[in-house]
C-alpha positions, 0 to 999 in steps of 0.5 A: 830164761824168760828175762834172758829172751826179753833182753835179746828182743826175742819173743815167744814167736819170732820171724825167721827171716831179715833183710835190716832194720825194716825187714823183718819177714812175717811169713805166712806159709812158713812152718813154726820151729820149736827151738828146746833146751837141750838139758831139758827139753823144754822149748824156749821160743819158735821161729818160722821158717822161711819160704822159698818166696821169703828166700828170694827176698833175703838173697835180692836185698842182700845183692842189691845192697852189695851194689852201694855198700862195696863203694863205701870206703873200707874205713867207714865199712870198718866203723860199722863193724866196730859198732857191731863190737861195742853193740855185741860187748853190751849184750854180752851176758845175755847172748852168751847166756842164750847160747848155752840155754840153746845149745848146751855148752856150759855158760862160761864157753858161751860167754867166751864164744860172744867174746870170740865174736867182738874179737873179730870185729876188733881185728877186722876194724884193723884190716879196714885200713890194711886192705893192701895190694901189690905194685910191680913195675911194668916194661913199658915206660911211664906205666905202673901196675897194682893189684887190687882186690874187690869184693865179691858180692853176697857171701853166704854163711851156713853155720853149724849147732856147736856154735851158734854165733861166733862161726857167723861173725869170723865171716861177717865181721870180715866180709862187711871190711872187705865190702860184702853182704852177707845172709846167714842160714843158721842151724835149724837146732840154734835159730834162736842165737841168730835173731838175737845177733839179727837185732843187734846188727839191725840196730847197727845197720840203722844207725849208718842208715844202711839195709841188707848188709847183714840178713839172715834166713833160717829153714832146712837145708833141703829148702833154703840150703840147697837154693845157698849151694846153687845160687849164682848171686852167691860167689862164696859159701862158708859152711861149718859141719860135717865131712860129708855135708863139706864134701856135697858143699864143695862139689855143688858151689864148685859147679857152677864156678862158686868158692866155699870156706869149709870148716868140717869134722876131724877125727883128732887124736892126742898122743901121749908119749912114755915121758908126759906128764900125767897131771897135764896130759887127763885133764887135757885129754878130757877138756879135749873130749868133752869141753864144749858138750863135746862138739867142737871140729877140734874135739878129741876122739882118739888117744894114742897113747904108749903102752908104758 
């Protein structure tokens, strides 16, 4: 465990909060976050959680960085997210081995997870250059119109436990191609997996010479949550979780004219009909319900099954 840490630049107490490379906050008045091994509960490492002051620092970088970084070309935005990949692919072992030490998935769903993540980087290098809009012909002469889409600001990331790095990366590795920042709250039960990814971006991130492109703040939703909900400089918020929490998520960034991606709980279900295949259908069914310790927004609950 304690080399797995090491790899990754965690230590036994890490900051928990970041605005780059350089800018990692030591907050003084943050409360210590235990993160345990769910198998044994035995801790692994502490994060100190973010102030209220430390917020406003994380959210003005990140907002004053998506002033220069929305004018960089979206090809070499694409560059940075290709090495984000080739940096995620060398410390793929580790990472993935963190995830499983931090939230409980056996290790070859936390090695897949990572995987997952240098996935998306790869595919968003490739939107880098595919950024297309329309061109209508206009009724006036001489005239043409187009469309062109352009970035939103400061996208704000509020993932869930299940899983710790992968749900950041579909929203980050996008949002950078597309010219956004992003800030990252990630669950108080994973806050490890996410100064881990942390250095990897802040390694990136110093090798183009950029700050705030990619930040991170870890606390409780009660603080550092609700300010993501009502912060005007925060034009989208993707949240994972529950239907309930999704529900207050949507009503409150709705309010003040806000977007929000909502990836929420399910109550699935696997029918199972007169001719299926019995040796497909059990180990489906129980993979469905119990892969991933059981916590995936896909998770089966329920089986409806025919009588025969």
């Amino acid at each position: 465990m304690k080399a797995v840490l090491e790899k990754l630049g965690l230590k036994e107490v890490n900051p928990g909060a970041c605005t780059g490379p350089d800018g990692w906050i030591e907050d003084p008045k943050g409360k210590e976050l235990v993160s345990n091994n769910p198998t044994n509960g035995e801790p692994l490492a502490k994060v100190i959680q973010a102030t209220p002051e430390t917020y406003e620092k994380v959210i003005s970088a990140s907002h004053e960085a998506f002033k220069t970084w929305r004018c960089v070309p979206a090809p070499q935005r694409g560059q940075v997210v290709r090495d984000l990949g080739i940096a995620l692919r060398e410390f793929k072992e580790p990472l993935g081995d963190l995830v499983t030490l931090e939230m409980g998935k056996i290790r070859a769903e936390g090695h897949g997870e990572v995987q997952e993540m240098i996935d998306i980087c790869d595919f968003a290098v490739g939107l880098s250059r595919q950024l297309y809009g329309l061109t209508m012909h206009s009724e006036r002469p001489g005239h043409r119109m187009y469309e062109q889409w352009h970035p939103l600001g400061a996208v704000g990331v509020i993932s869930a436990f299940n899983f710790p790095v992968a749900v950041w990366s579909w929203n980050a590795a996008i949002a950078a191609v597309c010219g956004d920042t992003t800030v990252w709250k990630p669950s108080s039960s994973t806050p490890l997996c996410a100064v881990a990814v942390q250095h990897a971006c802040n390694r990136v991130m110093s090798d183009h010479g950029l700050e705030g492109v990619f930040t991170f703040i870890a606390g409780p939703g009660r603080t550092v949550g609700e300010r993501f909900l009502h912060d005007a400089r925060m034009p989208l918020v993707s949240f994972t979780g529950s239907t309930r929490m999704g529900r207050r998520v949507s009503e409150a960034v709705a309010k003040r004219f806000g977007s929000t991606i909502l990836e929420l709980g399910g109550n699935n279900a696997i029918i199972v009909t007169e001719n299926a295949d019995l040796d497909l259908a059990i180990p489906a069914i129980l993979f469905g319900a119990v892969g991933t310790a059981g916590q995936r927004c896909t998770s089966t609950r329920r089986i409806i099954a025919h009588k025969s």
